[in-house]
N, C-alpha and C positions, 0 to 999 in steps of 0.2 A: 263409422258413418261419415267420418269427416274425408276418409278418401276418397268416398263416393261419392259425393259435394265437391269437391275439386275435380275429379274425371267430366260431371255432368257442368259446370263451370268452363272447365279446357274444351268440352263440346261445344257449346254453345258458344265461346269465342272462334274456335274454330271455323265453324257456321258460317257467322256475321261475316268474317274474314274472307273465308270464299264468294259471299254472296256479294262484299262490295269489290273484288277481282274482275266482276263479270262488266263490261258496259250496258249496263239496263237500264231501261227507263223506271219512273217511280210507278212501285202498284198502283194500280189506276183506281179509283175509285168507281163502284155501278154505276152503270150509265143514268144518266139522269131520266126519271119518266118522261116518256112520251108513247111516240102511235109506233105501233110494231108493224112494218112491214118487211113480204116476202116477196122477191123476184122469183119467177121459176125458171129461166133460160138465159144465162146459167142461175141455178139455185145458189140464192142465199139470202139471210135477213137483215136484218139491225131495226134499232131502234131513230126513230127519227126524232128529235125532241121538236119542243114545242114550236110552233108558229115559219116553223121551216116547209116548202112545198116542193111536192115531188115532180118530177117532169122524167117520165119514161121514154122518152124522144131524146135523150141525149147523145149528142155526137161531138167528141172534140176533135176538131179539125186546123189548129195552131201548126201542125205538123205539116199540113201544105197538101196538096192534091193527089187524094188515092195512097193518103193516111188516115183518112178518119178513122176515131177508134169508135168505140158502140159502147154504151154505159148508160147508168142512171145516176141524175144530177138531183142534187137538196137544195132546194134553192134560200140565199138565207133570209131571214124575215124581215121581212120589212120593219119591224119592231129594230132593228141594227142598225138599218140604216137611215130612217128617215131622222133628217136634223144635220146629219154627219157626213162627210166628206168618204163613205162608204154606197160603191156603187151597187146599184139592185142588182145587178146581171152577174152579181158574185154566188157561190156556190162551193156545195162539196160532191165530190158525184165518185161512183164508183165505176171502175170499167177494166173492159178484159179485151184478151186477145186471142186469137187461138195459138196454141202453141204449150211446148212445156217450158221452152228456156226463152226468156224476153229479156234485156237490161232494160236502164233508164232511159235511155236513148231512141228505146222502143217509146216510150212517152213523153218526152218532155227532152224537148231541143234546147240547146246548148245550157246544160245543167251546171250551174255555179259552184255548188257546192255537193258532195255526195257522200253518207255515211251508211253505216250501219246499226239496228237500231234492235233490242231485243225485247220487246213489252208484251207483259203477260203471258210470255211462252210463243207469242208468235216473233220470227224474226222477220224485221223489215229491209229494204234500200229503200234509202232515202236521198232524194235529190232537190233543191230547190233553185228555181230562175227568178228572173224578174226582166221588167222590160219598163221605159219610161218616155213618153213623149207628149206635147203638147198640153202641160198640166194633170196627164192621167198616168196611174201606175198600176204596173202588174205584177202580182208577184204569185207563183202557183209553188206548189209544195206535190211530189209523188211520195206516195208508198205505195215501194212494190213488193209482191209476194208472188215471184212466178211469174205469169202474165195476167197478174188480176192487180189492182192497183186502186189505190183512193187516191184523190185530187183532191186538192184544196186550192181552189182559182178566187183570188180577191185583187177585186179592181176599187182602187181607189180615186180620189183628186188630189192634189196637192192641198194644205191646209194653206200654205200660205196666199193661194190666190184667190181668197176671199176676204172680206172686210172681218177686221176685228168682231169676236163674237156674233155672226151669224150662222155659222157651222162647227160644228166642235169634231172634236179629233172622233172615230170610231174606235172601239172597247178594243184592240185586239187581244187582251188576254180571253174576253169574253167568248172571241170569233174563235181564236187557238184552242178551247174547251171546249168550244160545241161541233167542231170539227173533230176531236180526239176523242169525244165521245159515242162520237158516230162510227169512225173506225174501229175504235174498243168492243161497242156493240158488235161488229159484224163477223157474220158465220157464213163461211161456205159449206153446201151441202154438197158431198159426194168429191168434196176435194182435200 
């Protein structure tokens, strides 16, 4: 008995072993309840959580004239931002392209940083920009898979140019969670 306890022991380290080899992200936790919606063209769902609204009119066009991409944007709730130094016109939105091989580049102009990222079995590119002027900040984040991709576009202000205690900083672990949940959630159909 006692060799069999050491075999299933050397298994099991073995396992662990491999599994922190790989660069993955951490298991992700269920997405947190909210309203289940599905696009049909192209197919696919996720869960939207709470207090975030949807805009199927989405078009990002940062990329400059006769780039717009075509997507659907979350827009985030007002519950984020109001108080805070977090602009309304932030959002996470899904969007695609036609095509089988797209990079970052296909999305998101002059990309600062770019990895690769392994969560839940899905593999990502990951790129993120940012840009800053006249007190406003932007910072957008892709996942890509293909030519379909999530966004994460957050316009901020600068904290500093308000008076003490009138605007507080925005949660970003909060905004980073409820973006990661929203990708976590999502399924393409038929891809």
């Amino acid at each position: 008995m006692r060799g069999r306890s050491a075999l299933v022991v050397l298994a099991l380290a073995l396992m662990t072993g491999a599994a922190h080899a790989q660069t993955q992200a951490p298991r992700a936790p269920p997405p947190p309840p909210g309203e289940f919606y599905a696009h049909l063209r192209p197919a696919f769902s996720l869960r939207v959580p709470p207090g975030f609204t949807i805009n199927e009119r989405h078009r990002y066009t940062r990329l400059g004239p006769g780039k717009a991409i075509e997507g659907v944007a979350f827009m985030i709730p007002r519950a984020m931002t109001e108080g805070t130094n977090l602009a309304a016109d932030s959002y996470v939105s899904v969007e695609w392209r036609d095509g089988q091989r797209c990079t970052l580049a296909d999305f998101l102009a002059d990309a600062t940083e770019e990895e690769q990222l392994n969560d839940n079995g899905v593999r990502w590119q990951v790129g993120t920009a940012g840009d800053a002027g006249a007190g406003n900040i932007y910072e957008e984040t892709v996942h890509l898979r293909g030519c379909d991709a999530v966004r994460g576009f957050v316009h901020s202000t600068n904290i500093a140019n308000y008076p003490p205690g009138t605007v507080r900083a925005y949660d970003r672990v909060a905004l980073g969670n409820a973006v990661d949940a929203i990708r976590r959630s999502l399924k393409w159909g038929g891809r």
